[in-house]
C-alpha positions as CSV (number, residue, x, y, z in Angstrom):
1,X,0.0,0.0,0.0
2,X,1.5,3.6,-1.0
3,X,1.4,6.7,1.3
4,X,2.1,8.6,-1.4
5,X,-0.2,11.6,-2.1
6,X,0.0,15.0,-4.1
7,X,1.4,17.7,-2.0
8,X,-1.8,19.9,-2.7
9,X,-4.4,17.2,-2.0
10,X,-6.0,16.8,1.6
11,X,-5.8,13.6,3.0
12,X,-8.7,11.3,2.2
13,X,-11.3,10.0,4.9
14,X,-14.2,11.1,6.4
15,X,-12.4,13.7,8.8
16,X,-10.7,15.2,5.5
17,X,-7.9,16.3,7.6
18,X,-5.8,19.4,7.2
19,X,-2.6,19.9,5.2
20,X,0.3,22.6,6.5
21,X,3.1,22.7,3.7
22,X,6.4,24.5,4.5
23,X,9.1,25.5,1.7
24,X,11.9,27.2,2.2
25,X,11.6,30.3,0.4
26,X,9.3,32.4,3.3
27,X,11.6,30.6,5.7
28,X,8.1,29.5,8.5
29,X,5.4,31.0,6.1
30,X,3.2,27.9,5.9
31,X,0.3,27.2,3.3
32,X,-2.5,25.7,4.9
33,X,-5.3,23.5,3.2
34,X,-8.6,22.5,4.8
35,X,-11.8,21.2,3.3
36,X,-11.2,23.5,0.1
37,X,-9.9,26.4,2.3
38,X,-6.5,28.2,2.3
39,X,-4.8,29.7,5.1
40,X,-1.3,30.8,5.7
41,X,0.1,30.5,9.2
42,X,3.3,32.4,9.9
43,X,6.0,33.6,12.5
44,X,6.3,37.0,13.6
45,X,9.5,39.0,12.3
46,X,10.9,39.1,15.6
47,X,11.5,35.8,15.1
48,X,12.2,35.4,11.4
49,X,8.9,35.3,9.8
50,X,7.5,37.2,7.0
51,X,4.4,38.0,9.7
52,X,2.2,36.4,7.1
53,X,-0.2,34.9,8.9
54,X,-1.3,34.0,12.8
55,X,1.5,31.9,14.4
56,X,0.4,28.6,15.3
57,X,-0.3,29.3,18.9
58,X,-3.0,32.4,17.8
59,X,-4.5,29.2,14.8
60,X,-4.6,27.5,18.4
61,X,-6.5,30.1,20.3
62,X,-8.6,31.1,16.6
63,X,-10.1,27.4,17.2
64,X,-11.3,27.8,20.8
65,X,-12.5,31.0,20.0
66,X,-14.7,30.2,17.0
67,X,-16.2,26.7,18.9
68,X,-17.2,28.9,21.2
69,X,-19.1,31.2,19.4
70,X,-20.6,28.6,17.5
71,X,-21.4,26.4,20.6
72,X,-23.0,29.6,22.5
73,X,-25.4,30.3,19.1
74,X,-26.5,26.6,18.8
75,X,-27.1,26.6,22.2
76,X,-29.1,30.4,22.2
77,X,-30.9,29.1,19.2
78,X,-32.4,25.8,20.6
79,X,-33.5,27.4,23.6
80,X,-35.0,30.4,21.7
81,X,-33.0,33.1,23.6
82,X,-32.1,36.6,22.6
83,X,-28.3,36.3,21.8
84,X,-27.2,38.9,19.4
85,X,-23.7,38.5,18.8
86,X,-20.9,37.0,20.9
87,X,-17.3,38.2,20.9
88,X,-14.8,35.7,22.5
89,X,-11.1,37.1,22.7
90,X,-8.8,34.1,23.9
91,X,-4.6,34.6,25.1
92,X,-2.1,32.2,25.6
93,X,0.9,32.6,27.3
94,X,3.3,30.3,29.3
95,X,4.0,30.6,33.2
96,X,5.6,28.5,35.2
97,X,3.3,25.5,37.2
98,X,4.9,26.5,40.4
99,X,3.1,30.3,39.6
100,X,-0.7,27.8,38.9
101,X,-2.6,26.8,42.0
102,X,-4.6,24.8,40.3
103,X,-2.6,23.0,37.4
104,X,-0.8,19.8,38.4
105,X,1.9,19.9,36.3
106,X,5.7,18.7,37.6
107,X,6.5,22.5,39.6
108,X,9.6,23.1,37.3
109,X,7.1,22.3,34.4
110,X,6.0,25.3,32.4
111,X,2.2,25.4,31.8
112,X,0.2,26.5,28.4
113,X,-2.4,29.2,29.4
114,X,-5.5,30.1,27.3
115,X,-7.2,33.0,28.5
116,X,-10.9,33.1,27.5
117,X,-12.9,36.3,27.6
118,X,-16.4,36.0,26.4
119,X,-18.6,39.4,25.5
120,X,-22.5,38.7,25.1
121,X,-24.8,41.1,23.2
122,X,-28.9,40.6,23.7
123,X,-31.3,40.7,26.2
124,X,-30.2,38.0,28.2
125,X,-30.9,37.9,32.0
126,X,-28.4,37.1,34.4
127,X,-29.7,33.4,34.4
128,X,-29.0,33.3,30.5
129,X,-25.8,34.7,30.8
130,X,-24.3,32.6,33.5
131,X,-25.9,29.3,31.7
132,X,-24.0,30.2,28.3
133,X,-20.6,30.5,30.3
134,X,-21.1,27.0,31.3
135,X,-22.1,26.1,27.6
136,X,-19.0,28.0,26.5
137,X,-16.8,25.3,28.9
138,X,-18.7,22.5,26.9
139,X,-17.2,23.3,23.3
140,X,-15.6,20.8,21.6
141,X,-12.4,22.3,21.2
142,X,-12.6,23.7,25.0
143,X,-13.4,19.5,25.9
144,X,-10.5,18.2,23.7
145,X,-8.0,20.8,25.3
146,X,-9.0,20.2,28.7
147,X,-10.7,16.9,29.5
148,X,-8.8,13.6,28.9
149,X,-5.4,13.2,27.2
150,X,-4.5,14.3,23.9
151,X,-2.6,12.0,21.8
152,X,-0.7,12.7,18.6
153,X,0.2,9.9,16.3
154,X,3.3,10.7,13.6
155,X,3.8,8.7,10.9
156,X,6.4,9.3,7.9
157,X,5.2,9.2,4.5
158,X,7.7,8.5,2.0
């Protein structure tokens, strides 16, 4: 069986998948490929990107953000509630896990932080509001980050 596949063709199978290619020209500027959509993800040029694109950490942050917003409107929707718009502005940063009383990292271990801040527009009452910042902790993206272990298996293709 070959594992060989043209370099502009997401893999096949029902999860589609998502392609990052790299050449050397733009030294990190990388084309991205995803069900028919192209994105570029980048470096900054303090570090010797071109500043194309989000790094991979903000691409990171970009998915919590967005299954947020789309969880809280599903959500606002079946229950027939008022929800306008939602804004969600997520930050990640590092810090060390002796400086996190609640993470359980090794305390020499450094620990990835995503900050979440989540802006609600519409007449919600203070019920509603506080019930769609429990939805937002129910996202998908929010439950695969945080619940569980995440494994990533890394094959070679030749």
């Amino acid at each position: 069986m070959s594992h060989e596949r043209s370099e502009d063709q997401p893999p096949a199978g029902d999860g589609g998948g998502v392609v990052a290619t790299l050449d050397t020209v733009d030294r990190f500027r990388t084309a991205i490929l995803t069900n028919g959509h192209a994105l570029i993800a980048d470096e900054p040029t303090t570090v010797g990107g071109t500043g194309g694109g989000p790094t991979p950490y903000e691409l990171l942050a970009a998915a919590l953000g967005a299954c947020t917003t789309m969880t809280l409107r599903m959500y606002a929707e079946r229950k027939g509630w008022p929800l306008e718009r939602s804004r969600v502005t997520v930050r990640h940063h590092k810090i060390h896990a002796r400086d996190c009383a609640d993470c359980v990292s090794e305390k020499g271990a450094r620990v990835d932080v995503l900050e979440r801040e989540i802006e609600l527009r519409g007449d919600l009452d203070a019920e509603q509001r506080s019930r769609l910042l429990e939805i937002a902790n129910r996202c998908p993206v929010h439950r695969t980050l945080t619940e569980g272990e995440v494994k990533v298996r890394t094959r070679l293709v030749v």
